[in-house]
C-alpha positions as YAML, in Angstrom:
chain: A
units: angstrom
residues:
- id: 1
  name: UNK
  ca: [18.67, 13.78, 28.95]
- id: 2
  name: UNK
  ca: [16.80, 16.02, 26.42]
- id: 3
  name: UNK
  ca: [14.09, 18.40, 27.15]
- id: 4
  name: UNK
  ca: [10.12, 18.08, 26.36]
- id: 5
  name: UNK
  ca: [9.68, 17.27, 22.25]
- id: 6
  name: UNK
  ca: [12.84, 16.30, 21.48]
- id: 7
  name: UNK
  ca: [11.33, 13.41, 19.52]
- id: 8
  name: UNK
  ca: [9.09, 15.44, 17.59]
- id: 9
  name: UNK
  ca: [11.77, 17.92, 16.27]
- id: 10
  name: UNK
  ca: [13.71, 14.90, 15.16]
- id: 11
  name: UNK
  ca: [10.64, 13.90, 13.38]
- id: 12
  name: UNK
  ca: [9.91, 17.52, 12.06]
- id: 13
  name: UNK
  ca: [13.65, 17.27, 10.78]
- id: 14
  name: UNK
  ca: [13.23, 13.35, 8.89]
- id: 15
  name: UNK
  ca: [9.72, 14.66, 7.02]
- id: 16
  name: UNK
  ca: [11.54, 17.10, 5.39]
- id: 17
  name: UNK
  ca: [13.99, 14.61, 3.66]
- id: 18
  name: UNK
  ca: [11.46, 12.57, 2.36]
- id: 19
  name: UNK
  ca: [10.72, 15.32, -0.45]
- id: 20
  name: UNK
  ca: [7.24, 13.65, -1.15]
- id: 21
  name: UNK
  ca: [3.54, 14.91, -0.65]
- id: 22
  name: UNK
  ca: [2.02, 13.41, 2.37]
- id: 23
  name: UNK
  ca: [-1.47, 12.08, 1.51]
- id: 24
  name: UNK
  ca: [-4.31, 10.25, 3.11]
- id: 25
  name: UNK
  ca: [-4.47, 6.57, 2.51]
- id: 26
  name: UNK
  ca: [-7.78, 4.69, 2.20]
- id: 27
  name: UNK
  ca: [-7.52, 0.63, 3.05]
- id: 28
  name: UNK
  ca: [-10.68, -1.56, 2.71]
- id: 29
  name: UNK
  ca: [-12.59, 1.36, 2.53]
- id: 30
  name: UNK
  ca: [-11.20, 3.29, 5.65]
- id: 31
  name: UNK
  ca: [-8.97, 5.87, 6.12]
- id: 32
  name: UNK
  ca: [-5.98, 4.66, 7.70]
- id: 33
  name: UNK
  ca: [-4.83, 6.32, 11.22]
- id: 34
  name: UNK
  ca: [-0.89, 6.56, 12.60]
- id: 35
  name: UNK
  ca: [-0.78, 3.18, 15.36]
- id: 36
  name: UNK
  ca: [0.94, 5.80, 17.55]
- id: 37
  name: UNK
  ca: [-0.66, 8.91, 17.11]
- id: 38
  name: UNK
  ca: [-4.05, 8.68, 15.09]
- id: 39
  name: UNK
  ca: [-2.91, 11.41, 11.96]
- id: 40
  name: UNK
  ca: [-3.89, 10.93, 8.70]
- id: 41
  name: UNK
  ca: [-1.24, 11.82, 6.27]
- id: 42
  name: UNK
  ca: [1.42, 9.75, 4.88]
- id: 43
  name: UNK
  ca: [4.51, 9.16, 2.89]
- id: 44
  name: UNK
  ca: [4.68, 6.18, 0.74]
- id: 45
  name: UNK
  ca: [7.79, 4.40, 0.12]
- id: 46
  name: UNK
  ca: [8.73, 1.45, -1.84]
- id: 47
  name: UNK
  ca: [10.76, -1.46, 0.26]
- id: 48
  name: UNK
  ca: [12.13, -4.97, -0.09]
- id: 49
  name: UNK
  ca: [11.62, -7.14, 2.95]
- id: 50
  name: UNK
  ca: [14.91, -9.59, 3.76]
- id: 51
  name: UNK
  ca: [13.70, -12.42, 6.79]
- id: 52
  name: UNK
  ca: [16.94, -14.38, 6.51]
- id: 53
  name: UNK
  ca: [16.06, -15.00, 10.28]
- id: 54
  name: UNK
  ca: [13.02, -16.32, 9.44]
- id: 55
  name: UNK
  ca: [13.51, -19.54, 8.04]
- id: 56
  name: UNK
  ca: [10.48, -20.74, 9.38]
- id: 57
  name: UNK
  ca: [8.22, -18.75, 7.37]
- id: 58
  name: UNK
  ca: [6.83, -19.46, 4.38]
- id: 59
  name: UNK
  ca: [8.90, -18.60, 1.29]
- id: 60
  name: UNK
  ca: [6.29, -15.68, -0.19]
- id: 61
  name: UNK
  ca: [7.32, -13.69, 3.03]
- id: 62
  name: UNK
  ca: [10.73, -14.62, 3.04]
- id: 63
  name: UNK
  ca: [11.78, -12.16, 0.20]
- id: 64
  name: UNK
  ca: [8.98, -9.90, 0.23]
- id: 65
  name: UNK
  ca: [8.30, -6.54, -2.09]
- id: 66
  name: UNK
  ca: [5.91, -3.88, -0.45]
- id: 67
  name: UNK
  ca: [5.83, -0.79, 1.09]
- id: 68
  name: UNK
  ca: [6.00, 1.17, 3.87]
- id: 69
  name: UNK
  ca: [3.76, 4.43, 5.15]
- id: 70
  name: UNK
  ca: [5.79, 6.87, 7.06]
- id: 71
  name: UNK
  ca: [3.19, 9.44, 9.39]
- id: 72
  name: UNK
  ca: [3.90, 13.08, 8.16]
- id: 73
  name: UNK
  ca: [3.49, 13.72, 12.03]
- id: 74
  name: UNK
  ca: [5.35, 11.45, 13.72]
- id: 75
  name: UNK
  ca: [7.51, 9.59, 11.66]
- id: 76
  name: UNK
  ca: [6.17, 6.81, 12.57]
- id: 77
  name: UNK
  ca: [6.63, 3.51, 9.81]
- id: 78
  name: UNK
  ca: [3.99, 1.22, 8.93]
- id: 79
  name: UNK
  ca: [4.84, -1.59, 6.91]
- id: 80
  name: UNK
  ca: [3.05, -3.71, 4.40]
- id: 81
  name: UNK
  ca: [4.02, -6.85, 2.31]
- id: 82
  name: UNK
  ca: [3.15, -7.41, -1.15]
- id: 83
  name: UNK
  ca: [2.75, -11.54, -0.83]
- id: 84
  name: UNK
  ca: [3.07, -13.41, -4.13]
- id: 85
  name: UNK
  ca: [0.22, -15.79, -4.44]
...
């Protein structure tokens, strides 16, 4: 088992790979908040979203661009889809 805040030197460790300023991001006029623990900086990375399991969907999300926000505190990654209309 490992000891109290174990997870956050792991994340301490993975911010420091990214090599990128963290920044605040504004979204419809607010400032966007980490889901899991409400800070306000981020790291913004470019992505390509695969849903071969998907099928279902409709075929603007099945091979997606967009990005993701990684919290400069946590780690934590929020992901957002760039949908071609």
């Amino acid at each position: 088992m490992h000891g109290p805040g174990f997870s956050r030197r792991i994340a301490e460790v993975s911010m420091t790979l990214l090599k990128t300023h963290a920044e605040a991001v504004e979204m419809g006029g607010k400032r966007l908040q980490c889901l899991m623990c409400g800070h306000e900086a981020f790291h913004r990375r470019k992505t390509h979203f695969e849903t071969a399991l998907a099928s279902g969907m409709a075929s603007a999300w099945s091979e997606s661009e967009g990005y993701c926000l990684i919290c400069d505190r946590c780690g934590y990654v929020h992901g957002f889809v760039s949908v071609r209309r």
